[in-house]
VOMIBA-330776 format. One line per field, with one value per residue: residue number from 0; residue in three letters; x, y negated, z of N, C-alpha, C in turn. Coordinates in steps of 0.02 Angstrom, whole numbers, plus 50000, padded with zeros to 5 digits. Layout:
<rs>
n <- (NUM  ...)
res <- (ALA  ...)
nc1 <- (X  ...)
nc2 <- (Y  ...)
nc3 <- (Z  ...)
cac1 <- (X  ...)
cac2 <- (Y  ...)
cac3 <- (Z  ...)
cc1 <- (X  ...)
cc2 <- (Y  ...)
cc3 <- (Z  ...)
</rs>
This chain:
<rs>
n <- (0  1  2  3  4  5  6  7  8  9  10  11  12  13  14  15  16  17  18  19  20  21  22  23  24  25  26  27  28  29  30  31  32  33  34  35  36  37  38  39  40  41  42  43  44  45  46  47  48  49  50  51  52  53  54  55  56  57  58  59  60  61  62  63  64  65  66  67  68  69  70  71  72  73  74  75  76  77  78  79  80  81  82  83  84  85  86  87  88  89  90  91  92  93  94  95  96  97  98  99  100  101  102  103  104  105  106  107  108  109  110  111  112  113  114  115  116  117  118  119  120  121  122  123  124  125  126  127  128  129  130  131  132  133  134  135  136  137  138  139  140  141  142  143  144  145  146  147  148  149  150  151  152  153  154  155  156  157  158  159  160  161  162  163  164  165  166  167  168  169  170  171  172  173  174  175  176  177  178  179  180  181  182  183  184  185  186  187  188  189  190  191  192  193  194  195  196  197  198  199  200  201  202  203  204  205  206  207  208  209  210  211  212  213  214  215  216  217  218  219  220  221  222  223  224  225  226  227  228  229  230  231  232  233  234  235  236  237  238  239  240  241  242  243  244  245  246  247  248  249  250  251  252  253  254  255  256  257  258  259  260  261  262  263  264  265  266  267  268  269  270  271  272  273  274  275  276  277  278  279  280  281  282  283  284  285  286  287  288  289  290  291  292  293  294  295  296  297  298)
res <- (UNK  UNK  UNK  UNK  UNK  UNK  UNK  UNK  UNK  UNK  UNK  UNK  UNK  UNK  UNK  UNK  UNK  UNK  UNK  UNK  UNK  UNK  UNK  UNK  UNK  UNK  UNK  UNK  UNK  UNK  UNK  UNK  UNK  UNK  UNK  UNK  UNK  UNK  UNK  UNK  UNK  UNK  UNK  UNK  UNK  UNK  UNK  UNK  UNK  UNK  UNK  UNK  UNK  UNK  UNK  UNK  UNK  UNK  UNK  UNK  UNK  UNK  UNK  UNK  UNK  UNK  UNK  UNK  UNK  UNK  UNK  UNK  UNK  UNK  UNK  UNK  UNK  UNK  UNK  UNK  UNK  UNK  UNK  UNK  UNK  UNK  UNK  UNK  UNK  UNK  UNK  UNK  UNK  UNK  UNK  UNK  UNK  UNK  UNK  UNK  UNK  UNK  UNK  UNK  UNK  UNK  UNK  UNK  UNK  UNK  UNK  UNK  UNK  UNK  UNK  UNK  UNK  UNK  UNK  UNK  UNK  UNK  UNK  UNK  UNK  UNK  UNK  UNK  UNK  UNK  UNK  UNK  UNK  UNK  UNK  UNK  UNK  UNK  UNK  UNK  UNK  UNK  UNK  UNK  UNK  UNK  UNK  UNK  UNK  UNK  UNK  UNK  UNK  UNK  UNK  UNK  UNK  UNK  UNK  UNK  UNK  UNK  UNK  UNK  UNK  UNK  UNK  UNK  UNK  UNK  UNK  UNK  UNK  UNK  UNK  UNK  UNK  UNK  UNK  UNK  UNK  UNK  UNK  UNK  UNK  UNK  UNK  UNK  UNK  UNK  UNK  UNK  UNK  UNK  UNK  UNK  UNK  UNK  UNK  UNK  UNK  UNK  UNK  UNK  UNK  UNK  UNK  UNK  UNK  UNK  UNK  UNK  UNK  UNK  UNK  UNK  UNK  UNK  UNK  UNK  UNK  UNK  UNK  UNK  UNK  UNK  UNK  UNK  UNK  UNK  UNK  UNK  UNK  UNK  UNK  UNK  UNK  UNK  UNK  UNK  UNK  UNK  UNK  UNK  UNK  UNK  UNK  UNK  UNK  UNK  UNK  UNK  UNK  UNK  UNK  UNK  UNK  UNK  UNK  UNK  UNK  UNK  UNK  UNK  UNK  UNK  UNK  UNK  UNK  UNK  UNK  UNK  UNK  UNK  UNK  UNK  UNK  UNK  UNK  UNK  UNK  UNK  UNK  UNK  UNK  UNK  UNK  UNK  UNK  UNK  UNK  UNK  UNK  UNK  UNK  UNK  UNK  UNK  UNK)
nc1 <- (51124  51186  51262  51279  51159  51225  51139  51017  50990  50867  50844  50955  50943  50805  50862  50938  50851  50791  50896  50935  50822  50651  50617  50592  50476  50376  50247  50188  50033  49921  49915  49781  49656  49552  49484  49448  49397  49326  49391  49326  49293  49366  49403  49367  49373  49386  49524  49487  49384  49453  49535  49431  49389  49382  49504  49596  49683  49611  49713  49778  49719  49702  49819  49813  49796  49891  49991  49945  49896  49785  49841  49964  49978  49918  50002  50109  50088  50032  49961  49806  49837  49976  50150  50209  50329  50356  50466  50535  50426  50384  50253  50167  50084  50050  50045  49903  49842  49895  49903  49766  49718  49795  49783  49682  49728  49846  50000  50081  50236  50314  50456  50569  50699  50798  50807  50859  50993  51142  51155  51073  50951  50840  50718  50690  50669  50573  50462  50450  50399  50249  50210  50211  50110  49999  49970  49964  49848  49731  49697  49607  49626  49765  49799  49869  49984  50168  50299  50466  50634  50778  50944  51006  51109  51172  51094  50966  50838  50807  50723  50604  50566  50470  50488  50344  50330  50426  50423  50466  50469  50498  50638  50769  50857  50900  50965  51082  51123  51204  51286  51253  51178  51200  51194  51056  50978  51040  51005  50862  50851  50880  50771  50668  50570  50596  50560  50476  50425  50512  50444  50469  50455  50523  50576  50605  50773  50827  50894  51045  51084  51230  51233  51258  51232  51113  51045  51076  50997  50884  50835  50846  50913  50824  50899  51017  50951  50877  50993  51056  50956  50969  51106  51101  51046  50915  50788  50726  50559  50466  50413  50310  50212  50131  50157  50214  50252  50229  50257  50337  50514  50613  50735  50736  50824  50805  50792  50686  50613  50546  50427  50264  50221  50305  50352  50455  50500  50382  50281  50329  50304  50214  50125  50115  50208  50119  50028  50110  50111  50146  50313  50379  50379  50475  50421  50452  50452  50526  50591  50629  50731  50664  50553  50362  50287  50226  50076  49971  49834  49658  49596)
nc2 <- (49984  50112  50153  50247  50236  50197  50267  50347  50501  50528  50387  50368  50464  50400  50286  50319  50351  50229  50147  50132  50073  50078  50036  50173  50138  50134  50195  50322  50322  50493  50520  50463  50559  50563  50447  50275  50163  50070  49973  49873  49820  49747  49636  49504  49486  49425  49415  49420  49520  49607  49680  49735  49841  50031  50086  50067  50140  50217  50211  50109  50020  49985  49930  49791  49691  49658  49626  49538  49518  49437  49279  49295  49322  49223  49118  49117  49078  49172  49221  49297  49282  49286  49385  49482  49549  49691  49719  49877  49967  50051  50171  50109  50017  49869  49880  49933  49844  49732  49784  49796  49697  49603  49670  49623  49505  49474  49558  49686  49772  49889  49893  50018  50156  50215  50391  50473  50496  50548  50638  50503  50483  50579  50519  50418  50472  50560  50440  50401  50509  50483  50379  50373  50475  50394  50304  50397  50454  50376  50316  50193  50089  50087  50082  50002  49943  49950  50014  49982  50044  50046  50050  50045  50023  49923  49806  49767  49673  49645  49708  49690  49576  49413  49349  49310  49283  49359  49492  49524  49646  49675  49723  49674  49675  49808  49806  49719  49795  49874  49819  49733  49624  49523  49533  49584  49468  49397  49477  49442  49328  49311  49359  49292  49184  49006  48890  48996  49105  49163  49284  49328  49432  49488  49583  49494  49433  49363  49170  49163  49309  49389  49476  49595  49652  49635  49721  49844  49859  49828  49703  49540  49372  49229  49121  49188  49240  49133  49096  49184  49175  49028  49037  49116  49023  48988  48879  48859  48846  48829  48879  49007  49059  49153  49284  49321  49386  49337  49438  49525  49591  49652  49696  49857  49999  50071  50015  49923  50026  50082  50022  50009  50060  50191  50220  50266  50335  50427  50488  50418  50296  50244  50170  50061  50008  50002  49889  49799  49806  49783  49721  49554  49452  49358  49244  49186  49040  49047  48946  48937  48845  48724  48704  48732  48715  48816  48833  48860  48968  49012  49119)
nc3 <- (50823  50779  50847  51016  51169  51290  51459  51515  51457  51386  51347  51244  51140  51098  51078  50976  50854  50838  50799  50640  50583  50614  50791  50903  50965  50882  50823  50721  50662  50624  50460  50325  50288  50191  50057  50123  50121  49987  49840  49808  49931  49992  49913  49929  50042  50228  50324  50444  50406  50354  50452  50537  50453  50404  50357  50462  50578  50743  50847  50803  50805  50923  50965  50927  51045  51076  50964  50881  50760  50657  50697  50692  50578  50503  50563  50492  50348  50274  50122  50042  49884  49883  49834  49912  50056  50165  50288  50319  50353  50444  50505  50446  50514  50487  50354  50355  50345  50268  50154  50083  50111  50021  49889  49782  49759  49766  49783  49901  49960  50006  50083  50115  50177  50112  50094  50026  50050  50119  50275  50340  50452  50549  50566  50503  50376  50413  50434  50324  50243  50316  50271  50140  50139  50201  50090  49979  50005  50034  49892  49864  49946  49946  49830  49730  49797  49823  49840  49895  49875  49966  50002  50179  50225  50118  50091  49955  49890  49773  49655  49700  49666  49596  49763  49860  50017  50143  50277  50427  50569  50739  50719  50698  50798  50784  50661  50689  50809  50719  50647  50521  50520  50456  50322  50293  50301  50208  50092  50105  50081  49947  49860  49885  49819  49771  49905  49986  50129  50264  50382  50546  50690  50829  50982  51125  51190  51346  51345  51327  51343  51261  51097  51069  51158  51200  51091  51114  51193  51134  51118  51069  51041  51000  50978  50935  50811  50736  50715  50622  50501  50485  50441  50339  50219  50272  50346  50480  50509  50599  50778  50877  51014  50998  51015  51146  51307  51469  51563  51530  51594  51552  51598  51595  51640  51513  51427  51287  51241  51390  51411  51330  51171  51196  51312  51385  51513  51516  51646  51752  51836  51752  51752  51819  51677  51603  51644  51624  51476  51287  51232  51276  51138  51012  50904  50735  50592  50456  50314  50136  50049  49950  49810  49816  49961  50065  50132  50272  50295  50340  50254)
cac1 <- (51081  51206  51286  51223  51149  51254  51121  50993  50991  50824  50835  51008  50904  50768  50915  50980  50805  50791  50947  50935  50768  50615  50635  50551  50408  50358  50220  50158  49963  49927  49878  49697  49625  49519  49484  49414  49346  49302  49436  49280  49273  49440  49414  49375  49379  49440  49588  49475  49355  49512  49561  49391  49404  49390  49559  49634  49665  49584  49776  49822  49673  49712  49885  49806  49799  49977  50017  49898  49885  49765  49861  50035  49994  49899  50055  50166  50070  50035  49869  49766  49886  50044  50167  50216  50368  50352  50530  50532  50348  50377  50216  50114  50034  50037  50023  49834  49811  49908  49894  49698  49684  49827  49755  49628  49737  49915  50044  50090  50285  50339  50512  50585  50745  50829  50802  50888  51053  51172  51166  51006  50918  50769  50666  50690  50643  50497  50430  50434  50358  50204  50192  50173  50056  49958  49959  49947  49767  49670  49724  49577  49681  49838  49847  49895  50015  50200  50369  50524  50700  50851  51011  51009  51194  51190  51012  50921  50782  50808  50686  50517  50570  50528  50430  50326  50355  50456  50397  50504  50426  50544  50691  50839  50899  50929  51041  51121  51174  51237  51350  51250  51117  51178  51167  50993  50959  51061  50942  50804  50842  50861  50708  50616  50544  50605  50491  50468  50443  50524  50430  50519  50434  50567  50587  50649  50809  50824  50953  51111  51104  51245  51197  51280  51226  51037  51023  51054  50894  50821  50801  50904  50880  50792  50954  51047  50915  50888  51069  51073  50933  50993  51192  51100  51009  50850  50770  50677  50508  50437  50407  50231  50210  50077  50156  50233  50229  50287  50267  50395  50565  50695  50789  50747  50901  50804  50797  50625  50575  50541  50357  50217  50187  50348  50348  50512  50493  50327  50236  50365  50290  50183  50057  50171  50242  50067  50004  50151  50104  50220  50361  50400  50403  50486  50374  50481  50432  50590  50585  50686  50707  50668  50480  50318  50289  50151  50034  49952  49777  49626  49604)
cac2 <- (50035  50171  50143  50263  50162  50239  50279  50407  50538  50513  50322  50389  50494  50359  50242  50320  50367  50160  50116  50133  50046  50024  50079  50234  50132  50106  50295  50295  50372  50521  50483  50463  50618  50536  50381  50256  50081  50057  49941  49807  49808  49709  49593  49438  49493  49382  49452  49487  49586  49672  49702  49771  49895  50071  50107  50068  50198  50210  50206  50042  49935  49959  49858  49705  49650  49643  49603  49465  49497  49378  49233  49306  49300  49155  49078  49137  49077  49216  49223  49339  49288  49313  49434  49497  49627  49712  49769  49937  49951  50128  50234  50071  49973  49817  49912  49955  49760  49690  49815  49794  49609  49584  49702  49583  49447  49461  49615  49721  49791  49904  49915  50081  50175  50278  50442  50545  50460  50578  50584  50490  50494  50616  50477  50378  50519  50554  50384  50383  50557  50472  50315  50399  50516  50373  50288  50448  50479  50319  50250  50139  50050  50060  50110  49954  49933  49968  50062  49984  50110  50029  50074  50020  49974  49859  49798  49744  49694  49618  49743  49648  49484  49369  49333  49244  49300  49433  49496  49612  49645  49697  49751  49637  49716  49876  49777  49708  49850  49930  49784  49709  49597  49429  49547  49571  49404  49350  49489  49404  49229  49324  49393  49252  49112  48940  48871  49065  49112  49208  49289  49361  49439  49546  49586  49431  49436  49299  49141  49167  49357  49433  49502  49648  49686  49653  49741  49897  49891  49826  49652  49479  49300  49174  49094  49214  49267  49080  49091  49219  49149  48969  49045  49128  48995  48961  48816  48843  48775  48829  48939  49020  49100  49195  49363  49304  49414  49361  49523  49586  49547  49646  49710  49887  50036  50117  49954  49911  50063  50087  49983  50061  50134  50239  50215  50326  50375  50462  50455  50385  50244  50236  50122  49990  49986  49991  49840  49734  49782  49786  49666  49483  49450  49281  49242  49136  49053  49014  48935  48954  48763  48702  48719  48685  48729  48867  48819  48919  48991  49069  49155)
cac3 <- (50795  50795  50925  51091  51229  51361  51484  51513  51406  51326  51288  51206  51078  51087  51024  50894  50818  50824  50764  50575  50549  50671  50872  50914  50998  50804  50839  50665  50664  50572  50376  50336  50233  50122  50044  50201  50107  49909  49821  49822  50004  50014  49862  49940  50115  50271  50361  50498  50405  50344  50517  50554  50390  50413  50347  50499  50656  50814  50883  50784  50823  51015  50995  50926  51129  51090  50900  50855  50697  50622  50722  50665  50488  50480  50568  50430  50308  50234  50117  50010  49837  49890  49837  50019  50056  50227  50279  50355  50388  50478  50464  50418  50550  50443  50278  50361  50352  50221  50090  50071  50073  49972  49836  49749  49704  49791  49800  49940  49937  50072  50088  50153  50176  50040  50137  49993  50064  50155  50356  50357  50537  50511  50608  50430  50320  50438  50426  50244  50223  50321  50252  50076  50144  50187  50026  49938  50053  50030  49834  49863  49991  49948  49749  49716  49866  49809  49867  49851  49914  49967  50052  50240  50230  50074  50078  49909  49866  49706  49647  49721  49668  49665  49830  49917  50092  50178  50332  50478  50649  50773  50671  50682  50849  50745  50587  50759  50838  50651  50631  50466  50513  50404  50223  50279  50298  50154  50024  50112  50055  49870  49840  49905  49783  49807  49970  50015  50184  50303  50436  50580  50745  50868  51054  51142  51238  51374  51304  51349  51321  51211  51036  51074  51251  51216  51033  51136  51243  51084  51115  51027  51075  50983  50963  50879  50750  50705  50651  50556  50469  50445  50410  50243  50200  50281  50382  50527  50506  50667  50828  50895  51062  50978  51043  51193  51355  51519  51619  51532  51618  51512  51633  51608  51603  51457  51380  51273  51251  51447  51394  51288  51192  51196  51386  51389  51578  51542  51696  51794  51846  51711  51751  51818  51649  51579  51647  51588  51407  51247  51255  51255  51066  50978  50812  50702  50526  50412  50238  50093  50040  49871  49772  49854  50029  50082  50180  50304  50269  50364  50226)
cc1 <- (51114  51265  51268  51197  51192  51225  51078  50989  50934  50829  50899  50968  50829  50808  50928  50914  50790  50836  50973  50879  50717  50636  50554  50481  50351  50306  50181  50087  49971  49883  49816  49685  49575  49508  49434  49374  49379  49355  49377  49267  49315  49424  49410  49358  49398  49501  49545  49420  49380  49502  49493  49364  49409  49469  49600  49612  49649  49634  49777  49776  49672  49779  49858  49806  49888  50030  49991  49890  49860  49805  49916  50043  49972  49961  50114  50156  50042  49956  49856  49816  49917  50064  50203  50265  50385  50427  50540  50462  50338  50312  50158  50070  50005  50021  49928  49809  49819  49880  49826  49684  49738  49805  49737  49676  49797  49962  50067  50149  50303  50409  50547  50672  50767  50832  50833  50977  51088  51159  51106  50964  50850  50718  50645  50644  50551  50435  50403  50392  50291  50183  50157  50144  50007  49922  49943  49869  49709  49702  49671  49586  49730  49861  49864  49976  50098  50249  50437  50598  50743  50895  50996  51082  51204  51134  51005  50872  50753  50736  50617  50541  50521  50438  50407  50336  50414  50458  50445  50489  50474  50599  50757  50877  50951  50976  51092  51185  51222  51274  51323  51193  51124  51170  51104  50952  50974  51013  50892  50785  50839  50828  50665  50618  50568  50547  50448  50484  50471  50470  50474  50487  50499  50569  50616  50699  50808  50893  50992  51134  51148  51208  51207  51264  51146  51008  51040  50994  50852  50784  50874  50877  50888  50838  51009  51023  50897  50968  51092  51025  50965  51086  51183  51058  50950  50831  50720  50643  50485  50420  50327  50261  50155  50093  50210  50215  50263  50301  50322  50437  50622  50740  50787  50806  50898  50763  50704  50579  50545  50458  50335  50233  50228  50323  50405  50523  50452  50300  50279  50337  50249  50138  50058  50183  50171  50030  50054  50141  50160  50248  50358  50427  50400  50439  50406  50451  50487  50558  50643  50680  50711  50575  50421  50321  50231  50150  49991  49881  49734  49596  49581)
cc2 <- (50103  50179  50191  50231  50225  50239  50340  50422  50531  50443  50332  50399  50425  50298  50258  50333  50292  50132  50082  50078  50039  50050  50118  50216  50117  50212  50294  50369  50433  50489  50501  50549  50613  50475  50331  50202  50082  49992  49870  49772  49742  49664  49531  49442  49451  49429  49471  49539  49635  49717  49752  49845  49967  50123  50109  50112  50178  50173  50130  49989  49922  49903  49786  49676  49619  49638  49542  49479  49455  49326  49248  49282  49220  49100  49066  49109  49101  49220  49248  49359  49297  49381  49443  49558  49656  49757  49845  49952  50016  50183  50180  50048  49910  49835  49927  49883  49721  49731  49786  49708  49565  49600  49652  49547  49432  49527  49631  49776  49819  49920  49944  50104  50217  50341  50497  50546  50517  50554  50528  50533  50515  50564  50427  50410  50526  50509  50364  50444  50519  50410  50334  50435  50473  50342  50333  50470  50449  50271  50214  50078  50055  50085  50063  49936  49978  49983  50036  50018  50058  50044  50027  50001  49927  49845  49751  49758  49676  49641  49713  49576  49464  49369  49301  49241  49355  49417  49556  49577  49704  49745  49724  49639  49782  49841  49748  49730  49904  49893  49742  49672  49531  49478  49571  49514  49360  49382  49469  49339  49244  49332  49340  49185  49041  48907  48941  49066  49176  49242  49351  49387  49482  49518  49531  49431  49342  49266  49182  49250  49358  49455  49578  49683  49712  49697  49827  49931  49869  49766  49603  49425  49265  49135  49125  49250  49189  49065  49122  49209  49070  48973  49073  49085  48954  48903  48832  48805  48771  48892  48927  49062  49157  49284  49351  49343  49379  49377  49552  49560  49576  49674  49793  49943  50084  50069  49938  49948  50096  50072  50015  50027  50177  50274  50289  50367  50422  50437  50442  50329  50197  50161  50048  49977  49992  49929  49786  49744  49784  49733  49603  49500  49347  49299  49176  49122  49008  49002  48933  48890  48755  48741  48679  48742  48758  48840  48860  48919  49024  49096  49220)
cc3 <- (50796  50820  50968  51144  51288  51425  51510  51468  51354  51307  51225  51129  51060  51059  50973  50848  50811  50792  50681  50559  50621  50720  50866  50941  50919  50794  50774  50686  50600  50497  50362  50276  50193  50131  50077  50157  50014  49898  49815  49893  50041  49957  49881  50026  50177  50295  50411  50520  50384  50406  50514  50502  50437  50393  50391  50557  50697  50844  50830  50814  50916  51022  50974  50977  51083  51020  50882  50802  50651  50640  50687  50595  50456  50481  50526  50377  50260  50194  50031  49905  49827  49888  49910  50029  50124  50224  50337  50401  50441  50446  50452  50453  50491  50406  50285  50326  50284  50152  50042  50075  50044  49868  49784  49697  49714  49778  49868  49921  50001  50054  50135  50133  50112  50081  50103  50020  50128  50229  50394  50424  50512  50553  50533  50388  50313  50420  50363  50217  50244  50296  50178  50072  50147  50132  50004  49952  50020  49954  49824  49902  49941  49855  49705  49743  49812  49862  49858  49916  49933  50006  50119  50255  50174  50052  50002  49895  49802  49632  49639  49713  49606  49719  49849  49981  50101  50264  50386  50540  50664  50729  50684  50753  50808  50704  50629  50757  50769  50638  50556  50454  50441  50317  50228  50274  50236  50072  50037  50062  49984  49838  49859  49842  49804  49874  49993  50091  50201  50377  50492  50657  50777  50949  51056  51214  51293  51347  51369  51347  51275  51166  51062  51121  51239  51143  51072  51158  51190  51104  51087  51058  51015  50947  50920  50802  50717  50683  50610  50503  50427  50407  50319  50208  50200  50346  50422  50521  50577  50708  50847  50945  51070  51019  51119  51265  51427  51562  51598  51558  51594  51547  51663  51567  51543  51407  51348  51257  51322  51432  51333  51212  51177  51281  51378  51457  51592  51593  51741  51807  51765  51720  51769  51744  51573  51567  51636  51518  51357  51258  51248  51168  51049  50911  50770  50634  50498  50347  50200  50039  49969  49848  49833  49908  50032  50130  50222  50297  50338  50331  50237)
</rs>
């Protein structure tokens, strides 16, 4: 994460603006300017008349090709009661989703950087100025929806406990490359409820990659993020190929941001790197053993 990728000059700056927290392909929309859907709208809602909610941007509802969302969460378990803590949500893709059909009868916890923190990467700060612009926009969405701070070098979340889930999409390249992925894994397993899940989506390096090689371009393998899961605690319940690409091949020199929607070349060969789509993503679901076991919902 802060590290430089020692290549071209812009994935350089496109690295280090990833490094701390999400990668730069994380384009957060601008914040809504008034309040989009009535706090009844979401009360007993499905997830994918959430999805279809006016709270969400033009720009977010085009990546579902390439998030899954309903499938992701369902796969997670994740459903309508649960307290739920999104880790570094950036400018709130998920927060469009979860916030509003958590509302009713569950909690919604975004957990963000401490941005008052010396030296802090204005890509952090940024992220958090818009995230609480959005909340601040629509408190019929999200005025329920909570905030919790914590240091990015000694993560807690002790704060939102206890949990039923915790959720991070593409992230654990970045705690990687900063040298401190297992104490995010290990405040994971803290904050989580006995039989609490983990959910885990990130770029997928091919096996046998290095940690170190592929957390540059902003991808990990499968194999080393199931160990830093089961080293703090948790039990692999199971894998989904729910976000699975495989156009992508990984092997470009401005690493994962090269593919949209950064697309770091511009129109360099844009359209090539169009039709392969965002990246190969692993979708893992860890548990945190002991209580009863969530079950997954369509909800």
């Amino acid at each position: 994460m802060r590290q430089p990728i020692v290549i071209l000059a812009l994935s350089i700056s496109l690295a280090l603006a990833g490094c701390a927290g999400n990668p730069p392909q994380e384009s957060a929309p601008a914040p809504a300017t008034a309040a989009a859907t009535a706090p009844s709208a979401h009360g007993s809602a499905s997830l994918e008349e959430v999805l279809a909610g006016t709270q969400r941007s033009e720009a977010n509802r085009k990546r579902d090709i390439y998030r899954h969302p309903v499938q992701t969460l369902q796969f997670f378990g994740v459903t309508p009661a649960m307290r739920v803590i999104e880790i570094t949500p950036g400018g709130g893709w998920y927060s469009e989703i979860l916030a509003p059909w958590l509302q009713a009868s569950g909690q919604y916890v975004a957990a963000i950087w401490d941005d008052t923190q010396p030296n802090i990467p204005g890509y952090y700060a940024n992220l958090n100025r818009q995230l609480r612009a959005k909340f601040a926009a629509d408190p019929a969405v999200y005025g329920k929806a909570q905030i919790l701070v914590f240091d990015s070098k000694a993560p807690d979340f002790s704060a939102g406990a206890p949990a039923d889930a915790v959720l991070t999409f593409r992230n654990v390249h970045n705690w990687t490359q900063a040298g401190n992925d297992a104490a995010w894994f290990k405040a994971f397993f803290d904050v989580l409820k006995p039989g609490g899940v983990l959910g885990v989506v990130d770029h997928r390096a091919n096996p046998g990659t290095t940690a170190a090689e592929s957390a540059k371009l902003g991808y990990i393998t499968e194999e080393y993020v199931i160990g830093l899961a089961t080293a703090a605690g948790f039990v692999l319940e199971e894998k989904s190929e729910v976000n699975a690409n495989p156009k992508d091949t990984k092997d470009y020199a401005n690493g994962v941001w090269t593919l949209p929607p950064t697309l770091a070349l511009e129109d360099k060969d844009r359209e090539k790197y169009l039709a392969i789509g965002e990246s190969d993503r692993m979708t893992l679901r860890f548990r945190k053993p002991g209580g009863d076991a969530i079950h997954t919902s369509n909800d």
